[in-house]
N, CA, C and O atoms as CSV, one atom per row, in Angstrom:
chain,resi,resn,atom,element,x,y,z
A,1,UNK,N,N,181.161,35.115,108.311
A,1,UNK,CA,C,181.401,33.876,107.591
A,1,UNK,C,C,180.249,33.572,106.644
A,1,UNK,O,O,180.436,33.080,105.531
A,2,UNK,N,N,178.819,33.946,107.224
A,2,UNK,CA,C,177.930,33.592,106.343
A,2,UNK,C,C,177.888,34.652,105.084
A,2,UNK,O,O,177.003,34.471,104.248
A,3,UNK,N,N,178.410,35.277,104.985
A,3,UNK,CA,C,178.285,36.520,104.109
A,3,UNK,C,C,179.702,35.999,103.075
A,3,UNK,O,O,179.515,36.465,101.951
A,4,UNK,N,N,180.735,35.366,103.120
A,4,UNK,CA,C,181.308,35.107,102.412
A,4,UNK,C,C,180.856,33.648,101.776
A,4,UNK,O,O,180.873,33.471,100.558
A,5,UNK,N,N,180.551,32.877,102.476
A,5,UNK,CA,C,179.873,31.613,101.821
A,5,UNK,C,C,178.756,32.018,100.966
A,5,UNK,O,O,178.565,31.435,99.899
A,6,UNK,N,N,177.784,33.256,101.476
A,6,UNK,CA,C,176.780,33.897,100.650
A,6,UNK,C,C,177.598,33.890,99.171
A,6,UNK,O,O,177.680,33.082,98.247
A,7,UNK,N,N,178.163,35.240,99.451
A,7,UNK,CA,C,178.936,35.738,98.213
A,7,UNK,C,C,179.433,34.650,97.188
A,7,UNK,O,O,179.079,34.466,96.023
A,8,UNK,N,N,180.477,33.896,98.063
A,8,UNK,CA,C,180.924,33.046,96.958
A,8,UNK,C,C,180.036,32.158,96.529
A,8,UNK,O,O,180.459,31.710,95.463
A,9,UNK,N,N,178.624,31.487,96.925
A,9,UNK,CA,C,177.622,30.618,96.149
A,9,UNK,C,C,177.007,31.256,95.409
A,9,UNK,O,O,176.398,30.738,94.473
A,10,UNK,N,N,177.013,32.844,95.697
A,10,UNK,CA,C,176.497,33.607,94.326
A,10,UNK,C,C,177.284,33.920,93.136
A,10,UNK,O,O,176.681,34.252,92.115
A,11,UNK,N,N,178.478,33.857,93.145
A,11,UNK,CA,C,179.143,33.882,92.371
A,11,UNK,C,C,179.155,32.751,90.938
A,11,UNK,O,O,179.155,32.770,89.708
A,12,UNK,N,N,179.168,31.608,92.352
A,12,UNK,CA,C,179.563,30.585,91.517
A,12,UNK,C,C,178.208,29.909,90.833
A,12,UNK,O,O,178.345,28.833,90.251
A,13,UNK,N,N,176.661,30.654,90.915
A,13,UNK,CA,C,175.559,30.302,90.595
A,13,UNK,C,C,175.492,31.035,89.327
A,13,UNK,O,O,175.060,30.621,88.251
A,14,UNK,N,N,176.183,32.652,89.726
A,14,UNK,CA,C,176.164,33.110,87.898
A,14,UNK,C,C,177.211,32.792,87.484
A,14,UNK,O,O,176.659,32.291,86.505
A,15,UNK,N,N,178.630,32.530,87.227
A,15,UNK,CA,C,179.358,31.928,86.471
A,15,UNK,C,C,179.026,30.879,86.146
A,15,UNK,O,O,179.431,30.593,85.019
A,16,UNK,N,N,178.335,29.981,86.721
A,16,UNK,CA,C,177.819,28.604,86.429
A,16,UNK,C,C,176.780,29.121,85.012
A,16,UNK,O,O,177.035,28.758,83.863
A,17,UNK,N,N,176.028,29.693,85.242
A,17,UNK,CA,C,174.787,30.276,84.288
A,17,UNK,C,C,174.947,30.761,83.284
A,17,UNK,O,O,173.980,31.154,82.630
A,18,UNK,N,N,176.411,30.909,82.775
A,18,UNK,CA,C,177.176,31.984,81.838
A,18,UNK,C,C,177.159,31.299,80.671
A,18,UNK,O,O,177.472,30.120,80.836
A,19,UNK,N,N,176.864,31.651,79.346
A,19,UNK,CA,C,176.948,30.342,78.391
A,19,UNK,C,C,178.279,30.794,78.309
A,19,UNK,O,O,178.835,31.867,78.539
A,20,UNK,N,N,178.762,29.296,77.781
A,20,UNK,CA,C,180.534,29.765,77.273
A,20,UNK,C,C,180.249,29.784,75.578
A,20,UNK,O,O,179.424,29.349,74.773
A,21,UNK,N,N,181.373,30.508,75.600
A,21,UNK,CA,C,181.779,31.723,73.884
A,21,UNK,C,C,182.368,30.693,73.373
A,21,UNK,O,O,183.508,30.324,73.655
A,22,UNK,N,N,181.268,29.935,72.230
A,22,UNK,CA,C,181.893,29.483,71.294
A,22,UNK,C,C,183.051,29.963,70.516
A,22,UNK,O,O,182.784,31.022,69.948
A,23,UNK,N,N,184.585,29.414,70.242
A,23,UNK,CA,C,185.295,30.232,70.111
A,23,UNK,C,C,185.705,29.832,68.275
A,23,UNK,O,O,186.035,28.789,67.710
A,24,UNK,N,N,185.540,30.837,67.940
A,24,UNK,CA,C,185.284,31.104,66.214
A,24,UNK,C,C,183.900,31.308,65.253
A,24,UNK,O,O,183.604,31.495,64.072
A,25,UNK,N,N,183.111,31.105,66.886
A,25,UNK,CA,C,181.799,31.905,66.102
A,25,UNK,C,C,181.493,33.178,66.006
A,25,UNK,O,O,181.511,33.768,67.086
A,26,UNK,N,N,181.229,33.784,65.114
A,26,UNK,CA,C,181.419,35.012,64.950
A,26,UNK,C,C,180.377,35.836,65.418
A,26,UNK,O,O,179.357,35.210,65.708
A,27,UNK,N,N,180.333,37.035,65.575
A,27,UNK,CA,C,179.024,37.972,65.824
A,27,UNK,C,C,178.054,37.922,64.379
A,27,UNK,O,O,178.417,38.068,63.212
A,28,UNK,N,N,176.653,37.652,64.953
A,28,UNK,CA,C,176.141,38.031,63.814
A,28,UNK,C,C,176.026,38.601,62.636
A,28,UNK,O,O,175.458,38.146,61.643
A,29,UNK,N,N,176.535,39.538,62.752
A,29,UNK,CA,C,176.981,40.419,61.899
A,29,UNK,C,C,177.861,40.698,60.768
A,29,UNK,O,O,177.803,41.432,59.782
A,30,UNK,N,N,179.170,39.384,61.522
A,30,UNK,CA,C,179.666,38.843,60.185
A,30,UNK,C,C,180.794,40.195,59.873
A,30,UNK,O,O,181.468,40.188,58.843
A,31,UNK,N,N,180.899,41.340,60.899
A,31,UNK,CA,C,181.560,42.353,59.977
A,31,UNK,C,C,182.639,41.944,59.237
A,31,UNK,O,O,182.744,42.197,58.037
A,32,UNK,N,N,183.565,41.241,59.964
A,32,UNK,CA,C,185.334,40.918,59.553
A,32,UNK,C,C,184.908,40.663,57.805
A,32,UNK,O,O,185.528,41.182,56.876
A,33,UNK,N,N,183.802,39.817,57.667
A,33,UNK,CA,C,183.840,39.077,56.514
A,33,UNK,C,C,183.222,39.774,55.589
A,33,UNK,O,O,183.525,39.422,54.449
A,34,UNK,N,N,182.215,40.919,55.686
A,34,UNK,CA,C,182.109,41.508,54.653
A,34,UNK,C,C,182.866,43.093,54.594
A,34,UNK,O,O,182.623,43.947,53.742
A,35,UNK,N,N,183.674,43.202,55.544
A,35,UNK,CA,C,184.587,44.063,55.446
A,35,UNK,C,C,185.934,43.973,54.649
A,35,UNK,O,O,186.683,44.935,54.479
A,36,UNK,N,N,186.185,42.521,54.111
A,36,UNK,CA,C,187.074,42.556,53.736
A,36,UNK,C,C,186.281,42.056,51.806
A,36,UNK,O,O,185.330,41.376,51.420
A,37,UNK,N,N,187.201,42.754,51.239
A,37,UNK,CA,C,186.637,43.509,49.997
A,37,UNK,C,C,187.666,42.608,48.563
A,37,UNK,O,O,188.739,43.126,48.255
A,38,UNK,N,N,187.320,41.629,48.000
A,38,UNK,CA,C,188.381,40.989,46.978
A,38,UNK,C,C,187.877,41.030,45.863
A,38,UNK,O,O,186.696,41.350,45.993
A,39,UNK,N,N,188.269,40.803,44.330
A,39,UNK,CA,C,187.940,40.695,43.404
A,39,UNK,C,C,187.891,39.264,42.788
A,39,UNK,O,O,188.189,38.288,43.477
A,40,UNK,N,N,187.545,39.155,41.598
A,40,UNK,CA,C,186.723,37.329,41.510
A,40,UNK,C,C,188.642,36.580,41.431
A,40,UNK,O,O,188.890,35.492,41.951
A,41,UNK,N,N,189.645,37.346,40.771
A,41,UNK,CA,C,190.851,36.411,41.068
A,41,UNK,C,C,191.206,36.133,42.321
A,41,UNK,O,O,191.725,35.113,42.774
A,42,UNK,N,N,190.864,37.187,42.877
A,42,UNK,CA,C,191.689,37.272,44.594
A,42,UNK,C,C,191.020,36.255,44.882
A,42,UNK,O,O,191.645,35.225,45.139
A,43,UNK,N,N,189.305,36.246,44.930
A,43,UNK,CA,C,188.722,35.210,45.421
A,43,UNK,C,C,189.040,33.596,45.221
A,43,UNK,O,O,189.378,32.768,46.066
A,44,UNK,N,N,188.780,33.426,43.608
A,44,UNK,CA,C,189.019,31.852,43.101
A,44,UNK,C,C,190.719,31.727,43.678
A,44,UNK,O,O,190.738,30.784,44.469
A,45,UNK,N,N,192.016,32.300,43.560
A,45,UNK,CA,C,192.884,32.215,44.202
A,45,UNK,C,C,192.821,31.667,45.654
A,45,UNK,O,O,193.536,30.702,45.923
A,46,UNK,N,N,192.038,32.194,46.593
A,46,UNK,CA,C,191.933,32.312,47.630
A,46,UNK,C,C,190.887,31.015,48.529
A,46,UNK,O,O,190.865,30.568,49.676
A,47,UNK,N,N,190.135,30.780,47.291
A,47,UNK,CA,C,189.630,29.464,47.527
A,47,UNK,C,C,190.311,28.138,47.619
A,47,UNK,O,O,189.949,27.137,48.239
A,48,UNK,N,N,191.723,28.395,46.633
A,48,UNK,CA,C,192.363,26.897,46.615
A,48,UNK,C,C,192.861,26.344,48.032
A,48,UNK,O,O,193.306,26.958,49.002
A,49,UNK,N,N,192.680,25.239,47.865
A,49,UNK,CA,C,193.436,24.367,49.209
A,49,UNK,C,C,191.833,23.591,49.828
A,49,UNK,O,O,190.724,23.591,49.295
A,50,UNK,N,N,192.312,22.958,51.192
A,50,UNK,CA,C,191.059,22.735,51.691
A,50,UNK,C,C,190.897,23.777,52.808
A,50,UNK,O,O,191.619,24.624,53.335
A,51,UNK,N,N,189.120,23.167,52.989
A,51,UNK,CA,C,188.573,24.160,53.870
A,51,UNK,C,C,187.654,23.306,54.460
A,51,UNK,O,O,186.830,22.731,53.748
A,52,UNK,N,N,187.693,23.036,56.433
A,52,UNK,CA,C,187.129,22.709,57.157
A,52,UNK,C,C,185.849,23.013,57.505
A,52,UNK,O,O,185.712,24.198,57.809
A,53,UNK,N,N,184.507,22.103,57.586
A,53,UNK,CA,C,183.364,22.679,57.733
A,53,UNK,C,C,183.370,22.696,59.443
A,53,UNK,O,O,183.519,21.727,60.187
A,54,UNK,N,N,183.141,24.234,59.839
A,54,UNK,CA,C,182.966,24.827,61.658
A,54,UNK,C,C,182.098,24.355,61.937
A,54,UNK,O,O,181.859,23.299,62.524
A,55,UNK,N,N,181.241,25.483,61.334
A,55,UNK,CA,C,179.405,25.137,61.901
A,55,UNK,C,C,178.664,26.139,60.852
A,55,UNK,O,O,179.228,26.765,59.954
A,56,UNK,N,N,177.136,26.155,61.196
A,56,UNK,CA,C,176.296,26.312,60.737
A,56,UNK,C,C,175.424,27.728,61.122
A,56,UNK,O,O,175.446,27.927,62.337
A,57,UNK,N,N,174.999,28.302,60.694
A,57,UNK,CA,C,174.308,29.478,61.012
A,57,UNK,C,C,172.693,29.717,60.317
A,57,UNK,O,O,172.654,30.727,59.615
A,58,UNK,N,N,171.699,29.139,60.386
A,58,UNK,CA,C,170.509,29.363,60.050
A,58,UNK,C,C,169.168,30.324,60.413
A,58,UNK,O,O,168.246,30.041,61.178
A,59,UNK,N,N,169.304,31.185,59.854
A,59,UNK,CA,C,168.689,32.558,60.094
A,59,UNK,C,C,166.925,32.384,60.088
A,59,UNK,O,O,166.207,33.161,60.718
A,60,UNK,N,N,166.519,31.514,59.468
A,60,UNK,CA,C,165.185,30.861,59.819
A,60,UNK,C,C,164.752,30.663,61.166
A,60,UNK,O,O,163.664,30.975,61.649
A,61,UNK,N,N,166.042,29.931,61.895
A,61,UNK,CA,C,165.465,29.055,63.217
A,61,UNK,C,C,166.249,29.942,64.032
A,61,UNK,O,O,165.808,30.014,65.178
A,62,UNK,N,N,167.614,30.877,63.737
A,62,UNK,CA,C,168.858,31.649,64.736
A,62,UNK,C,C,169.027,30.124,65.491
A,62,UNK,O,O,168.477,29.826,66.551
A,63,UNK,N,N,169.629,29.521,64.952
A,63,UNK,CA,C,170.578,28.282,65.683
A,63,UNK,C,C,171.550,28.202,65.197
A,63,UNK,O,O,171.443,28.056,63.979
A,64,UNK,N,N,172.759,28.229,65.643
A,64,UNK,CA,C,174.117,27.725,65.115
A,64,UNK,C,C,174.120,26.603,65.334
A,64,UNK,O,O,173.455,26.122,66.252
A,65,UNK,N,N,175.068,25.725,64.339
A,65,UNK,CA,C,175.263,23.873,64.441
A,65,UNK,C,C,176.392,23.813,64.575
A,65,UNK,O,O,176.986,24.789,64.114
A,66,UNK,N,N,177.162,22.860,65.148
A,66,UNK,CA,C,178.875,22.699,65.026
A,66,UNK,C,C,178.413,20.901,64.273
A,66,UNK,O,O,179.493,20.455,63.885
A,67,UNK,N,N,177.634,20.170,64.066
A,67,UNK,CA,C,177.083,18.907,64.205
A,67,UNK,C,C,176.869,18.283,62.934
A,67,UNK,O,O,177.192,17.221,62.400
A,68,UNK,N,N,176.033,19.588,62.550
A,68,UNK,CA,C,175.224,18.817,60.976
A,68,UNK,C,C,175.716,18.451,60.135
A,68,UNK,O,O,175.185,17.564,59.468
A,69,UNK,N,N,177.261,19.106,59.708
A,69,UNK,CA,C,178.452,18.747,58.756
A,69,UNK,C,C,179.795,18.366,59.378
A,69,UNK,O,O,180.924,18.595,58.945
A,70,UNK,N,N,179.466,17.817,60.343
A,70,UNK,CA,C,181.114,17.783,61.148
A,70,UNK,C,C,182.223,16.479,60.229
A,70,UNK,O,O,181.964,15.355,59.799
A,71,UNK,N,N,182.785,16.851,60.229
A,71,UNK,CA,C,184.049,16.183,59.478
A,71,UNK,C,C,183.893,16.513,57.617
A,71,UNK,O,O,184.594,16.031,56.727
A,72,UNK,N,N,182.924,17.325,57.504
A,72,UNK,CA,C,183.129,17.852,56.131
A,72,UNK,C,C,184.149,18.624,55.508
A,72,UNK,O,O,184.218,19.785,55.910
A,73,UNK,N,N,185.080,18.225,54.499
A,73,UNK,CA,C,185.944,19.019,54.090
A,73,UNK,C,C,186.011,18.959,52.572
A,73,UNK,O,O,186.183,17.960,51.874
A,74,UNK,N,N,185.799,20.554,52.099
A,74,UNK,CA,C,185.799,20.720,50.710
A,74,UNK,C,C,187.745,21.240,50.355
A,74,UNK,O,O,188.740,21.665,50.942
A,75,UNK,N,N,187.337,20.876,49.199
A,75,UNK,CA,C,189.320,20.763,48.776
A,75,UNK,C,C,189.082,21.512,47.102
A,75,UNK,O,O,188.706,20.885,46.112
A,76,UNK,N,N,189.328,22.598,47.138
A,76,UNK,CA,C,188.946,23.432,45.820
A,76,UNK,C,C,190.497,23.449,45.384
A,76,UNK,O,O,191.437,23.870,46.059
A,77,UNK,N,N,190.548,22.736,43.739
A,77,UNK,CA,C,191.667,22.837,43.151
A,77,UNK,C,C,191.569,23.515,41.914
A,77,UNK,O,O,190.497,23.589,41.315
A,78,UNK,N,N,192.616,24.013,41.494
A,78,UNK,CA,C,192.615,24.771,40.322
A,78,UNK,C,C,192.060,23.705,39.119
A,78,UNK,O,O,192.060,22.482,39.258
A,79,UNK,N,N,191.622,24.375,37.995
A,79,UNK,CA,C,190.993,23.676,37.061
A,79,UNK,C,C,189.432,23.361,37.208
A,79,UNK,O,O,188.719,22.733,36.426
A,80,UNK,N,N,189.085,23.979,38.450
A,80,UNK,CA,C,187.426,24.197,38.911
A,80,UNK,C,C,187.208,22.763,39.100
A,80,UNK,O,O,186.429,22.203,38.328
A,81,UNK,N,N,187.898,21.964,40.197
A,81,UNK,CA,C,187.705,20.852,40.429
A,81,UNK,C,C,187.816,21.471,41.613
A,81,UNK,O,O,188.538,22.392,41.995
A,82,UNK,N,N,186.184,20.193,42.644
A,82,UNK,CA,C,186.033,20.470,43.870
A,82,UNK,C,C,185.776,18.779,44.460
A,82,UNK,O,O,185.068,17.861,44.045
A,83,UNK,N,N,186.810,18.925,45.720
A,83,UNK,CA,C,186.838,17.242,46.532
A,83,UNK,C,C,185.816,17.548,47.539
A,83,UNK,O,O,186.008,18.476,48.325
A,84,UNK,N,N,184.919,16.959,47.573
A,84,UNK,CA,C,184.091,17.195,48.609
A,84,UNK,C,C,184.318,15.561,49.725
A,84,UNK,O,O,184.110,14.457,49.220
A,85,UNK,N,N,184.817,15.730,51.430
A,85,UNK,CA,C,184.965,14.486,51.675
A,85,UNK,C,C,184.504,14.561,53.105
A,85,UNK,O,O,184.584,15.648,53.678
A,86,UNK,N,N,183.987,13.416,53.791
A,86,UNK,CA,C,184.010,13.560,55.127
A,86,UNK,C,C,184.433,12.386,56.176
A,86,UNK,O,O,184.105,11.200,56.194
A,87,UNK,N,N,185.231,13.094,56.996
A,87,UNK,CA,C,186.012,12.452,57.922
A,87,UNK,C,C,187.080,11.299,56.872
A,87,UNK,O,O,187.143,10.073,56.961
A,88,UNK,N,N,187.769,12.152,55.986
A,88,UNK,CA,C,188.548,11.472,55.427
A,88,UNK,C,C,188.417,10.534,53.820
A,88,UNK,O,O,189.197,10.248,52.911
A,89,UNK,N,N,187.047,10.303,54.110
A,89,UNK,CA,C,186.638,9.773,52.741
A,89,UNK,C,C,186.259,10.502,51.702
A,89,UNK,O,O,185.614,11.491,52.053
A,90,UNK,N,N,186.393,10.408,50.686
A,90,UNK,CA,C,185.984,11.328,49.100
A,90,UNK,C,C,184.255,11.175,49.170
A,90,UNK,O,O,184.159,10.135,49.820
A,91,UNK,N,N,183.650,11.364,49.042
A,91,UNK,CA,C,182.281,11.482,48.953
A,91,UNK,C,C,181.823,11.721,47.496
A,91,UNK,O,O,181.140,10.926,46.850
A,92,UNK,N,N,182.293,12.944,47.049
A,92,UNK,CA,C,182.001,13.662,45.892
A,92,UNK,C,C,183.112,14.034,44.869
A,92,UNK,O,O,184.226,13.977,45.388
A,93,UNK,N,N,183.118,14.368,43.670
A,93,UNK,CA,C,184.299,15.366,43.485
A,93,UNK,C,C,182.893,16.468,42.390
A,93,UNK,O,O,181.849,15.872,42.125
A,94,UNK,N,N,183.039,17.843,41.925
A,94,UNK,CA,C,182.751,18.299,41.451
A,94,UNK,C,C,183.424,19.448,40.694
A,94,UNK,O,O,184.582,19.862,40.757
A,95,UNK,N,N,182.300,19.877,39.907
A,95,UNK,CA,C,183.244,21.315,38.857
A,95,UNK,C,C,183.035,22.615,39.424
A,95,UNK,O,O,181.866,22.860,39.722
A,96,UNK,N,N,183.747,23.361,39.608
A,96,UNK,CA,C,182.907,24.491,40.480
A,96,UNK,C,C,183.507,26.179,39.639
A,96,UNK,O,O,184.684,26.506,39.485
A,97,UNK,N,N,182.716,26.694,39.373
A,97,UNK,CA,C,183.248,27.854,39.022
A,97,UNK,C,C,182.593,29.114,39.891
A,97,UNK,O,O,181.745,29.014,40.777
A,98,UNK,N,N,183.186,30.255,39.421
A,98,UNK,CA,C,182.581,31.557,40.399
A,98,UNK,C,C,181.854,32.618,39.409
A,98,UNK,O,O,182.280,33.116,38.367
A,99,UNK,N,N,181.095,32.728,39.819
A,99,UNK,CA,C,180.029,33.481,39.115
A,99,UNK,C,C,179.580,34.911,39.356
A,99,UNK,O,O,179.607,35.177,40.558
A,100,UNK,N,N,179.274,35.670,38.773
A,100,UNK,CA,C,178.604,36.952,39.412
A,100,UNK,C,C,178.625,36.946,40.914
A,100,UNK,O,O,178.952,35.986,41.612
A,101,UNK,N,N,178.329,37.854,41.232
A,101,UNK,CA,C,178.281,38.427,42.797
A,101,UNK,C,C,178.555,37.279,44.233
A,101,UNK,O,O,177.986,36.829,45.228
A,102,UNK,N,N,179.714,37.234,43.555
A,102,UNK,CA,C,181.252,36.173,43.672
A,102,UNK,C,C,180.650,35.400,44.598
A,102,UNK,O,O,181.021,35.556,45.761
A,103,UNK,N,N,179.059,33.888,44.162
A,103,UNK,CA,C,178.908,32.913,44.363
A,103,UNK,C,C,179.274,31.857,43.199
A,103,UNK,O,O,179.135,32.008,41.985
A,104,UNK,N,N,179.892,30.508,44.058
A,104,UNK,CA,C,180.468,29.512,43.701
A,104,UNK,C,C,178.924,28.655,43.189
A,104,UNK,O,O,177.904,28.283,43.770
A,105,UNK,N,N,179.443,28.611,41.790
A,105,UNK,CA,C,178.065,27.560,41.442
A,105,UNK,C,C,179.129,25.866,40.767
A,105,UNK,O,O,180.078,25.694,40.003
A,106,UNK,N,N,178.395,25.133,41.461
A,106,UNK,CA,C,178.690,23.813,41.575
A,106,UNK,C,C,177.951,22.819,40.821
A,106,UNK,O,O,176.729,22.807,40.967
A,107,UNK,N,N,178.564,21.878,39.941
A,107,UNK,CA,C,178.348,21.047,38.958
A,107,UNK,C,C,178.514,19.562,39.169
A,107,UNK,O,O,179.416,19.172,38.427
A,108,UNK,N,N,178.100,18.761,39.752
A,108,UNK,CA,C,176.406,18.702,40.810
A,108,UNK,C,C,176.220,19.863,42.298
A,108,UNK,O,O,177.033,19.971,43.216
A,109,UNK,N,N,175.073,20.523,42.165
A,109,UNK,CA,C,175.001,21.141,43.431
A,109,UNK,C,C,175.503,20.291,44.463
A,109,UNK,O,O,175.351,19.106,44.760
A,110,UNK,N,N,176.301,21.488,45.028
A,110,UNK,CA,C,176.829,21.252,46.959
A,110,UNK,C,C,176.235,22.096,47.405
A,110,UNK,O,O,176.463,23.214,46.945
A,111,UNK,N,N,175.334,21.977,48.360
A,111,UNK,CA,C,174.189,22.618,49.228
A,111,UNK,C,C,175.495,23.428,50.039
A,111,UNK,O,O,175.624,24.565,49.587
A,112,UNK,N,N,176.404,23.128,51.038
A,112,UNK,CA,C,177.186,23.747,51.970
A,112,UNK,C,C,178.148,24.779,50.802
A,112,UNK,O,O,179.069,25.523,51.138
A,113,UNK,N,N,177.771,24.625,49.756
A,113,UNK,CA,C,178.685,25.844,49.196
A,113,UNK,C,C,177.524,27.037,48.155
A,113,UNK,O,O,177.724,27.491,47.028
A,114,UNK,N,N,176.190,27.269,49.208
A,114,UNK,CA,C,175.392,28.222,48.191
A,114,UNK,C,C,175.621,29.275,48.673
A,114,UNK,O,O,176.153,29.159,49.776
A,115,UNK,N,N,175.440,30.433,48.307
A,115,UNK,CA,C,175.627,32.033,48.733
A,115,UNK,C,C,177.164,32.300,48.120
A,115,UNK,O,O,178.092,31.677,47.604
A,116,UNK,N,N,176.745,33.840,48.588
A,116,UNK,CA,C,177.773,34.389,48.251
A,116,UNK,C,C,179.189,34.408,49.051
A,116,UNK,O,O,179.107,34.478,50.277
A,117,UNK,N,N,180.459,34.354,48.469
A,117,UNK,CA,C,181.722,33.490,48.674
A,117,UNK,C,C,182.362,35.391,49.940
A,117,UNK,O,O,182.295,36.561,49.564
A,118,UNK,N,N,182.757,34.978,51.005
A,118,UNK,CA,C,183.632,35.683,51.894
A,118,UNK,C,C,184.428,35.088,52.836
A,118,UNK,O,O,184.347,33.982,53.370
A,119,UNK,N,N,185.361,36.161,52.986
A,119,UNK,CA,C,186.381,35.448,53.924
A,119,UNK,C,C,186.894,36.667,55.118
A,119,UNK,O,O,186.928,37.895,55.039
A,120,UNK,N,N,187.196,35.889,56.026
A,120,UNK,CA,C,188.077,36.930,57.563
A,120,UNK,C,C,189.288,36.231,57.858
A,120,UNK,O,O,189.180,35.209,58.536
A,121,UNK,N,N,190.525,36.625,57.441
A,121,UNK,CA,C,191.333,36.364,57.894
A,121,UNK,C,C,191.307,34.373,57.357
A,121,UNK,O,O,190.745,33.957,56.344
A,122,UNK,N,N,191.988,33.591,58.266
A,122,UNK,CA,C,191.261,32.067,57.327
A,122,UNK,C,C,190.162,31.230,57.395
A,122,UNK,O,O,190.217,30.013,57.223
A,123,UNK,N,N,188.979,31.982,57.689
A,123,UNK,CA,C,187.722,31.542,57.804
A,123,UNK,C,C,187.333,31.832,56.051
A,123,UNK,O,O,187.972,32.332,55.126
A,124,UNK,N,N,185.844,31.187,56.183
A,124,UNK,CA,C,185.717,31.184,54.575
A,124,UNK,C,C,183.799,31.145,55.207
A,124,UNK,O,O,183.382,30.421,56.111
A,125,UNK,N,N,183.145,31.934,54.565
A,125,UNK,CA,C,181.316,31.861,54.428
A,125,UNK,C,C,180.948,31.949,53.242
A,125,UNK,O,O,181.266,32.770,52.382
A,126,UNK,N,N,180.127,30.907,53.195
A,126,UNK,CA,C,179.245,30.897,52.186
A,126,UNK,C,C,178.041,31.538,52.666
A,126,UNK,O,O,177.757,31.209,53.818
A,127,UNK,N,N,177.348,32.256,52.185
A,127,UNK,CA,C,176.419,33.239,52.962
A,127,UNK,C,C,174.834,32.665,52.116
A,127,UNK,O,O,174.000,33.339,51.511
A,128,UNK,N,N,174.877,31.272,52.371
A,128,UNK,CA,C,173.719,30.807,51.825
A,128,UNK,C,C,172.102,31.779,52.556
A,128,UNK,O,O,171.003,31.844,52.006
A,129,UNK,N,N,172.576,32.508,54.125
A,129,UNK,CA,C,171.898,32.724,54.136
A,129,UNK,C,C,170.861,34.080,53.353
A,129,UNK,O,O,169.733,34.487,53.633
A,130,UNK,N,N,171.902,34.512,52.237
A,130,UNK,CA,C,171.012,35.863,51.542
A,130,UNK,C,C,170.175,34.940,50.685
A,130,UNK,O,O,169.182,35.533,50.264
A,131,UNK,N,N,170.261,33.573,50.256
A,131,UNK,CA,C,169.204,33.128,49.644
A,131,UNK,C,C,168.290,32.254,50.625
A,131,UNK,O,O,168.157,31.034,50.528
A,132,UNK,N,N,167.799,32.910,51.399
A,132,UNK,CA,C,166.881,32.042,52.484
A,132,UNK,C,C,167.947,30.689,52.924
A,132,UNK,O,O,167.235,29.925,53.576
A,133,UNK,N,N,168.640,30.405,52.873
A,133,UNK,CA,C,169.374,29.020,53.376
A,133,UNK,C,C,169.748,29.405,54.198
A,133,UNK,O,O,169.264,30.416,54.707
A,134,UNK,N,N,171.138,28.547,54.868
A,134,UNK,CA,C,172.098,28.307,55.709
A,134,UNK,C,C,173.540,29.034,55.672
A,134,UNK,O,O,174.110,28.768,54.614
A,135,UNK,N,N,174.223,29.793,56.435
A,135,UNK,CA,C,175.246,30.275,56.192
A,135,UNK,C,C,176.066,29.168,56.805
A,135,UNK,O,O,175.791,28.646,57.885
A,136,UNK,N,N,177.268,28.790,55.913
A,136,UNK,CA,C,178.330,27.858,56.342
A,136,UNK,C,C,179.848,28.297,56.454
A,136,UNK,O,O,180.630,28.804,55.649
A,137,UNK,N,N,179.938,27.943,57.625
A,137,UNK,CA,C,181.557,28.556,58.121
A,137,UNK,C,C,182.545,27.570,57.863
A,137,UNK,O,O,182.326,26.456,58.338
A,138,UNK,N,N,183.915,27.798,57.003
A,138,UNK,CA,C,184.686,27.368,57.136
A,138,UNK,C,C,185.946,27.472,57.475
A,138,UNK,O,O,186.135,28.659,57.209
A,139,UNK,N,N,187.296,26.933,58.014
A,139,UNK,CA,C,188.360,27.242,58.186
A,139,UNK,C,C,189.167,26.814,57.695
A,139,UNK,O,O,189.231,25.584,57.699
A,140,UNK,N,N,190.218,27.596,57.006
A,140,UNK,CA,C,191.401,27.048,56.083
A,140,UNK,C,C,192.123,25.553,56.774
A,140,UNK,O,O,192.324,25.526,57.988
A,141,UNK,N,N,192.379,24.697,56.159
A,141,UNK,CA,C,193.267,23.481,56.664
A,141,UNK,C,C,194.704,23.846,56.570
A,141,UNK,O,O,195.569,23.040,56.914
């Protein structure tokens, strides 16, 4: 008997200990997203609609955020108009076009949209982190 009460309080001391898998954070690595390979129409196409801010990825500190932008949602419409809003309210609107080495440059800067533009399936990164920043995850609405 003591050997099963053993067992099972050990069990339940490492499952307890287990972090749980944020689910849509990706592996570091990011493969899905730079595996998949578009050209600047596919891209600006592919940008329209809105897109939910996940979380955060900062390669400075290796912390992910789900927090810092929560209820942020950018709304990219044709005509290089960008709704920037959170938790429902308009905040911003801006001009946004795509540029060389298919980053979105924004007319007033939007910090959550620097780096270069990828996508997995309906996630969306801005890969702010190749310019020392923040990589920002988003998901199609």
């Amino acid at each position: 008997m003591n050997k099963v009460f053993g067992a099972l309080l050990s069990i339940t001391i490492i499952l307890s200990g287990c972090d749980k898998k944020e689910e849509g954070i990706p592996p570091i690595n990011n493969e899905c997203f730079f595996n998949t390979i578009l050209d600047s129409t596919q891209i600006s196409n592919r940008l329209l609609g809105k897109w939910k801010w996940q979380y955060s990825f900062s390669g400075w500190t290796s912390v992910y955020s789900d927090e810092a932008n929560k209820g942020l949602v950018l709304e990219f419409k044709t005509g290089g108009v960008l709704v920037v809003s959170r938790n429902g309210v308009v905040e911003q609107t801006a001009n946004w076009t795509l540029q060389r080495e298919w980053q979105i440059v924004t007319e007033p800067l939007i910090i959550e949209t620097l780096g270069p533009v990828h996508f997995c399936n309906s996630q969306l990164l801005f890969q702010g982190g190749a310019l020392d920043g923040t990589n920002n995850y988003y998901k199609k609405e």
